[in-house]
C-alpha positions in Angstrom: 128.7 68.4 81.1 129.1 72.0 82.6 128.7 75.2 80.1 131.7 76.6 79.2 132.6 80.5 80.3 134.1 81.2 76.9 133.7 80.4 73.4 135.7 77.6 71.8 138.9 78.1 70.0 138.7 78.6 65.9 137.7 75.3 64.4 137.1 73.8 68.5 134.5 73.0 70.0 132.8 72.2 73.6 131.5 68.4 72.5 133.9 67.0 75.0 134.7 67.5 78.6 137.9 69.7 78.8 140.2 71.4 81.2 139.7 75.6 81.3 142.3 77.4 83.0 142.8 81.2 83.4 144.8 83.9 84.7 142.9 85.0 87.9 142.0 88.3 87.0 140.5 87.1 83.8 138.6 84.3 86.1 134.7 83.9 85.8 133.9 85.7 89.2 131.7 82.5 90.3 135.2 80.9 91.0 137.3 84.0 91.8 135.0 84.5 95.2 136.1 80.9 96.1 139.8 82.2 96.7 141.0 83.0 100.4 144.7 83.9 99.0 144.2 87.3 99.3 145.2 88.7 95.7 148.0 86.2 95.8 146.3 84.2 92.7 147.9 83.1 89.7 145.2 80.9 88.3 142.7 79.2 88.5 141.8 75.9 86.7 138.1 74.0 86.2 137.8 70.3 86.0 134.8 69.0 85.1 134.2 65.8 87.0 134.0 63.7 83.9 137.7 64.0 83.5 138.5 63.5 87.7 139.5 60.0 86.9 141.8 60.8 83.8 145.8 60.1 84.4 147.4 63.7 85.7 151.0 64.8 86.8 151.6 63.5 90.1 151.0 67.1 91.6 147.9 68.4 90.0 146.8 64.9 90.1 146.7 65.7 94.2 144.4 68.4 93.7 141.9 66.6 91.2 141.8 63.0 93.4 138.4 61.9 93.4 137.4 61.5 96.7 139.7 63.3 98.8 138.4 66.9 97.5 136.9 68.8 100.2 135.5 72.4 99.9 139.1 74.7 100.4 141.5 72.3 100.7 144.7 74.2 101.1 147.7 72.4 100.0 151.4 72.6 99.2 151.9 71.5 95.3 155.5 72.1 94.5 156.4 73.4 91.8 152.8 74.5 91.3 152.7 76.7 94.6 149.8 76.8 96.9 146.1 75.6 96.0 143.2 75.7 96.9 140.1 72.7 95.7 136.6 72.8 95.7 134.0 70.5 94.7 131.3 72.8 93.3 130.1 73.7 89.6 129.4 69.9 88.5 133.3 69.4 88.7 136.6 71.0 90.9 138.1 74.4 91.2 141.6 75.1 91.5 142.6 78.1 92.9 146.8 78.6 92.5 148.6 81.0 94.4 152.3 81.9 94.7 152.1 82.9 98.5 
């Protein structure tokens, strides 16, 4: 399982694989450098690749398939906007833009 890049929540804890998501600006720069959106980001959201396989909405699900992720995938999400995916970090980035 990867490190977190923040602490856990009062009375939470890392023990288990888990989503993180952030506003870009607030981003770990490791994963903000990633983004070719030119300061068009909303957000950007870490899977760790033990939960790749778990049941997703349909359109985030596209951007976490197993197997199909390749480094700067750009794709079309609806309602979710524009995304970028890449496999690195023992899991998947997703980079979410509005433009």
């Amino acid at each position: 399982m990867s490190e977190p890049e923040s602490a856990p929540p009062p009375g939470g804890d890392w023990s288990r694989p888990a989503l993180q998501i952030w506003p870009f600006a607030l981003a770990p720069p490791r994963y903000q450098v990633l983004s070719t959106h030119g300061g068009d980001e909303d957000w950007v959201l870490y899977c760790p690749a033990a939960l790749l396989a778990a049941p997703w909405p349909w359109e985030l699900g596209q951007a976490l398939q197993p197997g199909t992720v390749l480094d700067g995938r750009r794709q079309y999400l609806g309602t979710w906007g524009w995304a970028e995916t890449y496999a690195v970090f023992g899991g998947v980035v997703v980079i979410f833009a509005h433009a």
